[in-house]
Structures are given as structure tokens and as C-alpha cells.
N, C-alpha and C positions, 0 to 999 in steps of 0.2 A: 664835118660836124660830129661824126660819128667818135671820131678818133680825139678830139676835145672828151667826150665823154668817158672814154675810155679811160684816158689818163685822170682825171677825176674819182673812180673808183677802185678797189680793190674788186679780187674774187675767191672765194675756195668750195672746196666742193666737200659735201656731207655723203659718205658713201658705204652706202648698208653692205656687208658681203669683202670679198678681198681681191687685189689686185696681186696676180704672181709675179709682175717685175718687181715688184715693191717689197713685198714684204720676207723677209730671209726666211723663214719657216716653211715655204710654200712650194713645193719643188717644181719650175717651170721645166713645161717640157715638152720636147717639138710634137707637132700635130699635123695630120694632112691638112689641105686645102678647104676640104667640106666644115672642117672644126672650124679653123679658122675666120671664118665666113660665119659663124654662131658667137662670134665674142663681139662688146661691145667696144669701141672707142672713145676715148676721155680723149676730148678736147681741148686745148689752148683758147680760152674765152678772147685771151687780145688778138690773136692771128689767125683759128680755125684751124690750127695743124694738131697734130698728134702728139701729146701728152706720152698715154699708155693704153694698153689694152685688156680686158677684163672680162670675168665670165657672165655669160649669155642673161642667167637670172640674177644680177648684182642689179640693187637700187642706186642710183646716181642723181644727186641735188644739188643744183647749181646757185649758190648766194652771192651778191655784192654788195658791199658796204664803201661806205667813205673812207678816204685819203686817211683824215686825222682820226676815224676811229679803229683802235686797235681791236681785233678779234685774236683771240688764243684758239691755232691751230696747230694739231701734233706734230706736224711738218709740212715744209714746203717744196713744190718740183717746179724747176728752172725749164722753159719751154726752151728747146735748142735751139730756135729757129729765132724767135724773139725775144729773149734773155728775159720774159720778165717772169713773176716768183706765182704760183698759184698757189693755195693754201688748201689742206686734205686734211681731213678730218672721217678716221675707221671707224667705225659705229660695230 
């Protein structure tokens, strides 16, 4: 039943602060194991896997809307695992 659901709505996320896979301005850069373990993980809302990862104090808000209504988001990331589109919107 969950997964009827699923396919029914869309998703994207409203997100205060910046992600450094994403954004070209932002220079990623390796980190030990203790950083790493202070970053957040973004999500895949249809399969629970791993999107991207973001720093520790970034705000992340999770929306869904219906199938037939359009929302205008600045871009979309294809979850690798489950091909489908999530919608991101930088604040």
C-alpha cells in the first residue's frame, strides 16, 4: 500500500545552507572520519538511500505534492539506486 502512495506523489526538498556535491562554487574536500560523521544525509524519500551529504547545521524540509501538480524547482537529482527525480530548491 505504501508504494501505491508513493507513486501518487511527487517530492523535493526546501534547503536552508548548501550542499558541496552540488553546488560548483563550494570546494569539496576530503575530511577524516570524525567530520564526516557531523554531516547530514539527504535522503531518497521513494527508497531511503543516499541522495547527497551536507553540512552538520544546514536546515532540510521535506514537501510532497500531487502527480498533476506542477511545483517549480531550481533543479532536480536522479536517486541512482531508484531512477526517480527529487526536486531541490536553495534557499
Amino acid at each position: 500500500m505504501i508504494e501505491t502512495v508513493k507513486q501518487d506523489v511527487r517530492f523535493f526538498y526546501i534547503i536552508h545552507g548548501t550542499i558541496p556535491e552540488i553546488m560548483p562554487n563550494v570546494a569539496f574536500r576530503r575530511v577524516d572520519k570524525a567530520e564526516q560523521y557531523a554531516r547530514k544525509l539527504l535522503k531518497c524519500p521513494y527508497c531511503e538511500r543516499r541522495l547527497s551529504y551536507m553540512d552538520a547545521d544546514t536546515r532540510v524540509e521535506l514537501y510532497r505534492h500531487p502527480v498533476h501538480v506542477h511545483v517549480h524547482c531550481q533543479f532536480y537529482m536522479k536517486c541512482a539506486y531508484c531512477n526517480s527525480e527529487v526536486g531541490i530548491n536553495i534557499v
